[in-house]
N, CA, C and O atoms as a GROMACS GRO file, in nm:
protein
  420
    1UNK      N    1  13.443   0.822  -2.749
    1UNK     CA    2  13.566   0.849  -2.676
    1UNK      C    3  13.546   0.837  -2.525
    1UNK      O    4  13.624   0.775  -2.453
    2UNK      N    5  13.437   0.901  -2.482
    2UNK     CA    6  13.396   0.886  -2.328
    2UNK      C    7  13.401   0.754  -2.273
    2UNK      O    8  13.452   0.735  -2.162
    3UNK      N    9  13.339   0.637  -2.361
    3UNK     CA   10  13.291   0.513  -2.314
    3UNK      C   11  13.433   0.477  -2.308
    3UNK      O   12  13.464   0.466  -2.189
    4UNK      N   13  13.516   0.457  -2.372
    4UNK     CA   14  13.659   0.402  -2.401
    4UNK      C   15  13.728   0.441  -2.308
    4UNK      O   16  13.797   0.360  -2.245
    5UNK      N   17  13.728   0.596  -2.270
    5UNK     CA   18  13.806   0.604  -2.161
    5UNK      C   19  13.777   0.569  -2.030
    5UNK      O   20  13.870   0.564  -1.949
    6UNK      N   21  13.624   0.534  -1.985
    6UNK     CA   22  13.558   0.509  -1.904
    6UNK      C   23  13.572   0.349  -1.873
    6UNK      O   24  13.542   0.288  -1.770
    7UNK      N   25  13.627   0.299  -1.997
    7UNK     CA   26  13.582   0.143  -1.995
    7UNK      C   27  13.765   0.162  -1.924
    7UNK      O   28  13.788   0.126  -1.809
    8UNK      N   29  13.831   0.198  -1.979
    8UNK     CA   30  14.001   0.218  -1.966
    8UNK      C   31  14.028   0.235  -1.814
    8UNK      O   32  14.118   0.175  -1.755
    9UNK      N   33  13.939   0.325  -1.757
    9UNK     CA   34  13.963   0.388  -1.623
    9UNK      C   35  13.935   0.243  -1.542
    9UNK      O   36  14.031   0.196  -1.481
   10UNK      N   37  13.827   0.183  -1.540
   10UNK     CA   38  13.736   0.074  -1.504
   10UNK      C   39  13.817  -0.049  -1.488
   10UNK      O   40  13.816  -0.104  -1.377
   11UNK      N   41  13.902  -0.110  -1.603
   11UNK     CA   42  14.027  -0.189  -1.628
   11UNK      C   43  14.160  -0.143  -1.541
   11UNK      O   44  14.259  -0.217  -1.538
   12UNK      N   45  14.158  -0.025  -1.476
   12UNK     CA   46  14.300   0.021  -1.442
   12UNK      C   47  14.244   0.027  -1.266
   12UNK      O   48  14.317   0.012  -1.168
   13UNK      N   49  14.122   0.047  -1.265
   13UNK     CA   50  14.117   0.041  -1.090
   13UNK      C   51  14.087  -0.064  -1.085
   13UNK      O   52  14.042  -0.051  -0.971
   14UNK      N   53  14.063  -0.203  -1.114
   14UNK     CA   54  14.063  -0.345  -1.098
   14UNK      C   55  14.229  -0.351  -1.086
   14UNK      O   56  14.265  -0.382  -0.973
   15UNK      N   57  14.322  -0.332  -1.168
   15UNK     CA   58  14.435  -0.373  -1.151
   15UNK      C   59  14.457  -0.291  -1.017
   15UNK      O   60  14.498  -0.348  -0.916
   16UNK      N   61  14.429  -0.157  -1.018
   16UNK     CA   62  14.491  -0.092  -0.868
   16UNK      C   63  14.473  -0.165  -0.792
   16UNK      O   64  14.563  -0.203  -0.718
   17UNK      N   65  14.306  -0.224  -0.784
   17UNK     CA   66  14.272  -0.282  -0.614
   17UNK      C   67  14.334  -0.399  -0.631
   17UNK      O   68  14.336  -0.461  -0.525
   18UNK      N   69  14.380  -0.450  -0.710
   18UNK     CA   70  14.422  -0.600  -0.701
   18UNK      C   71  14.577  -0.579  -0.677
   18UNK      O   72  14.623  -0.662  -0.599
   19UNK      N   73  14.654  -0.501  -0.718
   19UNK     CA   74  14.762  -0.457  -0.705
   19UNK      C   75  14.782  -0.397  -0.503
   19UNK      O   76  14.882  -0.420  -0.435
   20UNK      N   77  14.694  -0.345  -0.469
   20UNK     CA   78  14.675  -0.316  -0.367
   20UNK      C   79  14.618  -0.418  -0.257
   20UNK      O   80  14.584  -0.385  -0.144
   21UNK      N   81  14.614  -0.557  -0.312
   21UNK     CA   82  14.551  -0.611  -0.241
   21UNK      C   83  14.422  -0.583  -0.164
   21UNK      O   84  14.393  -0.609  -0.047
   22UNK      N   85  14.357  -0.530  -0.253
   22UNK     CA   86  14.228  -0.519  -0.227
   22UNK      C   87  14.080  -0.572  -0.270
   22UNK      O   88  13.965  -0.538  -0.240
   23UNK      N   89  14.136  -0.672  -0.355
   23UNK     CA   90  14.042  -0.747  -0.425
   23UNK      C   91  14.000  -0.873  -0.390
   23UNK      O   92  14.084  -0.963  -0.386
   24UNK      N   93  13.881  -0.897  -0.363
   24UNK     CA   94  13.780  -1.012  -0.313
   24UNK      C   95  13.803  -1.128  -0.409
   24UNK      O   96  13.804  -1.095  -0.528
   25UNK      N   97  13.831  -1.319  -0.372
   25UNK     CA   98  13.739  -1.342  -0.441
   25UNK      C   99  13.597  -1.395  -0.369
   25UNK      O  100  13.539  -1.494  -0.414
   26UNK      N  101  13.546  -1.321  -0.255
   26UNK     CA  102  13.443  -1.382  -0.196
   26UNK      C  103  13.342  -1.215  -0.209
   26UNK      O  104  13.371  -1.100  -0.175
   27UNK      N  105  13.204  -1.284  -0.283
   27UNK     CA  106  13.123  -1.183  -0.334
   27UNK      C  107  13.066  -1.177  -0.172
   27UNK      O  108  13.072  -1.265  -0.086
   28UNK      N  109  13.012  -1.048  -0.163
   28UNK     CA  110  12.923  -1.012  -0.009
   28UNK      C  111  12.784  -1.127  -0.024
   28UNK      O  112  12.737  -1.198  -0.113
   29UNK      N  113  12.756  -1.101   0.101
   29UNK     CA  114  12.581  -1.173   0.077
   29UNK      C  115  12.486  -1.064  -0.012
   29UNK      O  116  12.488  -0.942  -0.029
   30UNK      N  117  12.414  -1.161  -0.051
   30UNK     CA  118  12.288  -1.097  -0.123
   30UNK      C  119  12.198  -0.947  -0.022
   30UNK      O  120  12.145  -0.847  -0.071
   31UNK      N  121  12.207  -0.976   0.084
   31UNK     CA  122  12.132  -0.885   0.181
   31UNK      C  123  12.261  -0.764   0.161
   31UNK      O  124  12.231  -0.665   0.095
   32UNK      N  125  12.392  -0.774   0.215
   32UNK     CA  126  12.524  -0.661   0.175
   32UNK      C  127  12.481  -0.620   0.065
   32UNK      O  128  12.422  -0.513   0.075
   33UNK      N  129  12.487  -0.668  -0.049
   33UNK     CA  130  12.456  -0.603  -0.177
   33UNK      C  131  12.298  -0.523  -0.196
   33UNK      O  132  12.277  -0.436  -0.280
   34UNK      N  133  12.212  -0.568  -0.112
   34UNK     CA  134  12.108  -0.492  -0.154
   34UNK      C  135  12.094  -0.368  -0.048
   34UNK      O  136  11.986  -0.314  -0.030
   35UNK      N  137  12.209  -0.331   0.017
   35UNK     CA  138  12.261  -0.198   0.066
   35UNK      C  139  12.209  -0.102   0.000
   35UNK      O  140  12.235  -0.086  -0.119
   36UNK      N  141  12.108   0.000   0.086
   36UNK     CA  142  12.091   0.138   0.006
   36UNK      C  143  12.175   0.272   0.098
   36UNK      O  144  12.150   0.390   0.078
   37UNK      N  145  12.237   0.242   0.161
   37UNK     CA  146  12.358   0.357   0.219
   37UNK      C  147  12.389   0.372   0.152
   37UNK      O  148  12.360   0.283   0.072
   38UNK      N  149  12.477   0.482   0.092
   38UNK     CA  150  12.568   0.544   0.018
   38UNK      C  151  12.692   0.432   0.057
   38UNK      O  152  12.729   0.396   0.169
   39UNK      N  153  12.753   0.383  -0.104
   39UNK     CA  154  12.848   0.318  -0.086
   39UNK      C  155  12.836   0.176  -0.027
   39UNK      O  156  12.925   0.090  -0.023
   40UNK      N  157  12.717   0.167   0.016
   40UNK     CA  158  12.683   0.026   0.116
   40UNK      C  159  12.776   0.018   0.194
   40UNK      O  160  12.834  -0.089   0.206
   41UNK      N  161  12.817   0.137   0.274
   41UNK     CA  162  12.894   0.148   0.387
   41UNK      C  163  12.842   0.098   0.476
   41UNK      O  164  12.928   0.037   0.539
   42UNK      N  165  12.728   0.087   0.530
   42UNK     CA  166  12.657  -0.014   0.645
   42UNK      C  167  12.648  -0.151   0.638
   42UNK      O  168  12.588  -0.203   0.732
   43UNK      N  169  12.714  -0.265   0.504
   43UNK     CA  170  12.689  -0.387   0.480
   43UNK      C  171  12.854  -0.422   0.449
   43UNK      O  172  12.899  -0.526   0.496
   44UNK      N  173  12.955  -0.319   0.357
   44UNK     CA  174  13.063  -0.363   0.312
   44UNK      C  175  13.217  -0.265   0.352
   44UNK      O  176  13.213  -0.160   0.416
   45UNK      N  177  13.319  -0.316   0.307
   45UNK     CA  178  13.406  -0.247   0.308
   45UNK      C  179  13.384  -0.161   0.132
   45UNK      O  180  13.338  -0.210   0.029
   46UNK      N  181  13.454   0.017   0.165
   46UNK     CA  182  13.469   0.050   0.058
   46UNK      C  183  13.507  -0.037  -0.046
   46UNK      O  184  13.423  -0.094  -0.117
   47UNK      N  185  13.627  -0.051  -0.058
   47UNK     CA  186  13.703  -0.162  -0.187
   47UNK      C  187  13.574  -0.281  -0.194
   47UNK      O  188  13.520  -0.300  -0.303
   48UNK      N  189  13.551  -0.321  -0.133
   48UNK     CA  190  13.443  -0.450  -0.200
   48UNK      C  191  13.315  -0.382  -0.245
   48UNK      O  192  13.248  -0.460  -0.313
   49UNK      N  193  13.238  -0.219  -0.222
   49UNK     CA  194  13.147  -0.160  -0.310
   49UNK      C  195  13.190  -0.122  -0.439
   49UNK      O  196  13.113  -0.116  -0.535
   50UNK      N  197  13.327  -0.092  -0.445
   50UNK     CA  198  13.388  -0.031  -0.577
   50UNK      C  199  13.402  -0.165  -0.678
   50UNK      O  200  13.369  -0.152  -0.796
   51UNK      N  201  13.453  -0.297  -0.627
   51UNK     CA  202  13.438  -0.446  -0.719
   51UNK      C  203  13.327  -0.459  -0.750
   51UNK      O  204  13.281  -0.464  -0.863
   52UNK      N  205  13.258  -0.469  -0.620
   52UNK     CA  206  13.127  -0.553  -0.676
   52UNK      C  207  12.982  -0.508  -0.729
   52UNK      O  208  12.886  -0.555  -0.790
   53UNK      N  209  13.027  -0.384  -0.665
   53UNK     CA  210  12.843  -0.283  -0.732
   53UNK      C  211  12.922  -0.144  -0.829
   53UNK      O  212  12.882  -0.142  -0.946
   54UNK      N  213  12.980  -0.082  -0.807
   54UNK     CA  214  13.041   0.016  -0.883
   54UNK      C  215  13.085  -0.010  -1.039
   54UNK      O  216  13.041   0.050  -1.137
   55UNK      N  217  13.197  -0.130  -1.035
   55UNK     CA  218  13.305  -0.152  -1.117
   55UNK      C  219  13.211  -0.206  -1.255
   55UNK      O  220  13.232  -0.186  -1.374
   56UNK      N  221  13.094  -0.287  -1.180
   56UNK     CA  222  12.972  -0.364  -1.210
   56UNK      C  223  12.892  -0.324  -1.314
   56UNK      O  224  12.874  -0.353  -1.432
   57UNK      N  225  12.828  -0.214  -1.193
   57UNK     CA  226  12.709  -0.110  -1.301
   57UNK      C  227  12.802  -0.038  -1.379
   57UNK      O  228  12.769  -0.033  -1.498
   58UNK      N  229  12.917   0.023  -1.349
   58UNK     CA  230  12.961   0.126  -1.496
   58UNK      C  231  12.981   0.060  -1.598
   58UNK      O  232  12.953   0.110  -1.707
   59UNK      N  233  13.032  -0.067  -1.590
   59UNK     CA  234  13.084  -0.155  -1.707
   59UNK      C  235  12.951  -0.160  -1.744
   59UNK      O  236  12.940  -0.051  -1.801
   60UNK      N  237  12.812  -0.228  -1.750
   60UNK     CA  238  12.705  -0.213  -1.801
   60UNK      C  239  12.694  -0.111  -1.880
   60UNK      O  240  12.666  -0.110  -2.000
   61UNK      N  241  12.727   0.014  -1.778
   61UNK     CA  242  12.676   0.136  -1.896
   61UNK      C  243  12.719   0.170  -1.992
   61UNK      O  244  12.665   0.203  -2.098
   62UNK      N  245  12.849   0.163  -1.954
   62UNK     CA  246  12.960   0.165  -2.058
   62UNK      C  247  12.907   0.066  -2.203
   62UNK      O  248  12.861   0.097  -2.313
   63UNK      N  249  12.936  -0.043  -2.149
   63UNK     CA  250  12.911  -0.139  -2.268
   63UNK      C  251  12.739  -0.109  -2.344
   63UNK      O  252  12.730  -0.112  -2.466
   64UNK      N  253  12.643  -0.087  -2.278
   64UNK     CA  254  12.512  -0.075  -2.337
   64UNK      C  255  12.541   0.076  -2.407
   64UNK      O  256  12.474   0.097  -2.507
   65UNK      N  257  12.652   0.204  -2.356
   65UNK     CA  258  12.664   0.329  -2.424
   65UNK      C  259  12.550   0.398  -2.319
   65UNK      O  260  12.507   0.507  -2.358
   66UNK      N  261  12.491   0.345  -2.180
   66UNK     CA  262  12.380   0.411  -2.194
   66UNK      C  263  12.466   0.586  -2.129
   66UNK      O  264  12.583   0.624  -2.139
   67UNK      N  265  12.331   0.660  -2.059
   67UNK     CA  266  12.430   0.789  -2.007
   67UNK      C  267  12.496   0.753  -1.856
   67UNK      O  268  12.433   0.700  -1.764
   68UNK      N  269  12.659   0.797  -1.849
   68UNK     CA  270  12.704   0.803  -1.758
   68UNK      C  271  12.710   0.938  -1.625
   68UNK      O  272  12.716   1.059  -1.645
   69UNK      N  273  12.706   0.874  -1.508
   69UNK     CA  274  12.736   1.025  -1.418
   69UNK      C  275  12.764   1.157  -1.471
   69UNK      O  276  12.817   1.178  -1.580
   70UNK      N  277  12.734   1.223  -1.408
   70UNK     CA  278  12.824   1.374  -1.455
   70UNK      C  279  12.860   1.402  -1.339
   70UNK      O  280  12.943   1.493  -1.336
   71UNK      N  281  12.820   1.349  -1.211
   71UNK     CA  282  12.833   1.458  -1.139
   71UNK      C  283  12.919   1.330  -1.005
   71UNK      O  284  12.871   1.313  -0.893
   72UNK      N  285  13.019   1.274  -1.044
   72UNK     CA  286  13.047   1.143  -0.960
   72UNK      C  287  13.168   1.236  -0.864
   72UNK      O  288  13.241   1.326  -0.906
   73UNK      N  289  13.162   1.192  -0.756
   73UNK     CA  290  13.271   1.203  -0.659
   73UNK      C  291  13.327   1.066  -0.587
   73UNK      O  292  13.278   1.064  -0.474
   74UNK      N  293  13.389   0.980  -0.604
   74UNK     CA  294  13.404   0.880  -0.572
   74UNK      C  295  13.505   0.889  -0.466
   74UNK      O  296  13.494   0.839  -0.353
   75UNK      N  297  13.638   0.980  -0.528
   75UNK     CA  298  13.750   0.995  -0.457
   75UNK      C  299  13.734   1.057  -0.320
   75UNK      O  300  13.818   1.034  -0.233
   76UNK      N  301  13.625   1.139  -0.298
   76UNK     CA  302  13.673   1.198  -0.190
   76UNK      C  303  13.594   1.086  -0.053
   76UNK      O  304  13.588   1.109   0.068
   77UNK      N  305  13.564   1.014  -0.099
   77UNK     CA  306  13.537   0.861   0.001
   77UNK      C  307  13.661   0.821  -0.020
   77UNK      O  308  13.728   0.839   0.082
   78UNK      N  309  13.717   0.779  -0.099
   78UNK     CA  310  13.798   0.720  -0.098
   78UNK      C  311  13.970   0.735   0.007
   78UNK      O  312  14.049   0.654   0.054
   79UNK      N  313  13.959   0.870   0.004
   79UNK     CA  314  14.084   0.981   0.046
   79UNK      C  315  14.010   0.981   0.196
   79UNK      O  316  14.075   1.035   0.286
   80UNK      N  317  13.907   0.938   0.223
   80UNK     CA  318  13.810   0.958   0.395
   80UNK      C  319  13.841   0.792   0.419
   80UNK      O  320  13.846   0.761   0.538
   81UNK      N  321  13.858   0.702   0.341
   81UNK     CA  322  13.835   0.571   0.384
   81UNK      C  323  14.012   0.567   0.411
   81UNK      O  324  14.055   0.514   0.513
   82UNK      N  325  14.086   0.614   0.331
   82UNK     CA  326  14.199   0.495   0.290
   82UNK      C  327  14.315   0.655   0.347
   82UNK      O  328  14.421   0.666   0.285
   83UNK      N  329  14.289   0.743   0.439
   83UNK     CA  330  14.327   0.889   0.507
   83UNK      C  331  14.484   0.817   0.542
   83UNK      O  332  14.467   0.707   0.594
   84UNK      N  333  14.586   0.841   0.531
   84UNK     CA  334  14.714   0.820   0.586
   84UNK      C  335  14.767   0.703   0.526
   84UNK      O  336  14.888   0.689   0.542
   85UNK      N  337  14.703   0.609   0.456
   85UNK     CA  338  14.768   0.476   0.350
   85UNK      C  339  14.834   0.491   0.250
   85UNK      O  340  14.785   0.473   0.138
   86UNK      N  341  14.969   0.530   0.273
   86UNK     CA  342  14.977   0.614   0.093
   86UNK      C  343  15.064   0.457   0.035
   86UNK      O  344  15.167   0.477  -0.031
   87UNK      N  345  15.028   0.327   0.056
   87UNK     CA  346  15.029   0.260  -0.076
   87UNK      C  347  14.871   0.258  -0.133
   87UNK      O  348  14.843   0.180  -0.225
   88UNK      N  349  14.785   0.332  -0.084
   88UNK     CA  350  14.655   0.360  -0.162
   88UNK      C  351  14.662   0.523  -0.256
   88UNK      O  352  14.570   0.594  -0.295
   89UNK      N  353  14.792   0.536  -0.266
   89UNK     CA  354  14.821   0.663  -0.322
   89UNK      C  355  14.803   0.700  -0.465
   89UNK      O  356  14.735   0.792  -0.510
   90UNK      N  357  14.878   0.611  -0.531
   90UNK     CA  358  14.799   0.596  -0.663
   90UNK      C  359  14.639   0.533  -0.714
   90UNK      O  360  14.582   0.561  -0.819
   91UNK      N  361  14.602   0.466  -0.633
   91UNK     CA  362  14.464   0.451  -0.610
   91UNK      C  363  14.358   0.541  -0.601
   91UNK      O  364  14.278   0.553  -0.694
   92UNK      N  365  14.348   0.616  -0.482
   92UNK     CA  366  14.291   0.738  -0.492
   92UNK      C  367  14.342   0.864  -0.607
   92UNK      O  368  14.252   0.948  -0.616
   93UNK      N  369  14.435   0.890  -0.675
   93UNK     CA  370  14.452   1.006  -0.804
   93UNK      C  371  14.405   0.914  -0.879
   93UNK      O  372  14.320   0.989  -0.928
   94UNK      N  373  14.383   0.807  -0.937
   94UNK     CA  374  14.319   0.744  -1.025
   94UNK      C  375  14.142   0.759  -0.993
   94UNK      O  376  14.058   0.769  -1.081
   95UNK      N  377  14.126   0.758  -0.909
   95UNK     CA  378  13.956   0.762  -0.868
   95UNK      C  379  13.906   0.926  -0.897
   95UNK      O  380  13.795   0.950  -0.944
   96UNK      N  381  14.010   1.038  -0.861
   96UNK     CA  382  14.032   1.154  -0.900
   96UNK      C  383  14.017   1.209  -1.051
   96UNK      O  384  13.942   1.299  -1.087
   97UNK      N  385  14.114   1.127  -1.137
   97UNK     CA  386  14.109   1.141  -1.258
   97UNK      C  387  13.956   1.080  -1.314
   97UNK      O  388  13.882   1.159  -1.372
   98UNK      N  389  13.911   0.941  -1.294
   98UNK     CA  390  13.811   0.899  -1.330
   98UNK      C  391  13.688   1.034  -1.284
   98UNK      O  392  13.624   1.104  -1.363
   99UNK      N  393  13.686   1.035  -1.167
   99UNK     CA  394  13.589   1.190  -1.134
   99UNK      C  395  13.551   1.312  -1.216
   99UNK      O  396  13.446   1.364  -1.254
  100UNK      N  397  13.697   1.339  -1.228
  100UNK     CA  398  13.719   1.467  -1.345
  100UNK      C  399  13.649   1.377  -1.466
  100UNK      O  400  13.528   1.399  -1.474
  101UNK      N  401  13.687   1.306  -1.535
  101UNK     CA  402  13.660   1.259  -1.668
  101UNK      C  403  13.493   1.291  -1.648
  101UNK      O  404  13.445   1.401  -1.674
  102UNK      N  405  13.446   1.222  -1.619
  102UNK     CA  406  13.290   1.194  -1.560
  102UNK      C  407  13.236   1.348  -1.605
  102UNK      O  408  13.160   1.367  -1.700
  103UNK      N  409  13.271   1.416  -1.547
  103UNK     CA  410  13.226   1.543  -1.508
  103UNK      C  411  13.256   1.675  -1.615
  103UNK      O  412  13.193   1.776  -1.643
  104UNK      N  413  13.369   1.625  -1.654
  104UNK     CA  414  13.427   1.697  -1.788
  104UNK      C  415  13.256   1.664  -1.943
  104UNK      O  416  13.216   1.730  -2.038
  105UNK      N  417  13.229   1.575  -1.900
  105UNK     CA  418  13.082   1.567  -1.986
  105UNK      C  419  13.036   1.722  -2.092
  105UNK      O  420  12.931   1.724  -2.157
   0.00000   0.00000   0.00000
């Protein structure tokens, strides 16, 4: 049930960011991606860590079943990045809900 809803959540913030116009089709450089900041905030914009390394590895885990987060906070970057945008409004309670799920473990 976890993986399903996890895989569900995963499918619905691709449509957000794309819905939001927030979706790449130009991947970062190889050096951006091998970002060890939190978030690879020093190489990328939020929305292009959540496509391209986030959206990435959970789907892996998901699909292999291996163990997921328990302890994820995603949203409250998100609500610090995207502060006063409220067509990122449903965006961020979706990153919220995904959080809770996570953690509900």
């Amino acid at each position: 049930m976890l993986y399903l809803a996890s895989k569900n959540h995963l499918i619905t913030l691709e449509q957000l960011l794309k819905q939001c116009h927030l979706w790449s089709d130009t991947q970062p450089s190889a050096s951006a991606m091998a970002s060890h900041a939190p978030f690879a905030c020093d190489t990328m914009a939020f929305e292009q860590w959540l496509q391209f390394i986030f959206i990435p590895k959970m789907a892996e885990l998901v699909a292999q079943e291996h163990p997921l987060p328990t302890t994820m906070a995603i949203a409250p970057m998100a609500e610090q990045m995207w502060q006063g945008m409220t067509d990122y409004v449903e965006l961020i309670r979706h990153l919220h809900d995904f959080d809770a799920l996570l953690s509900q473990q």
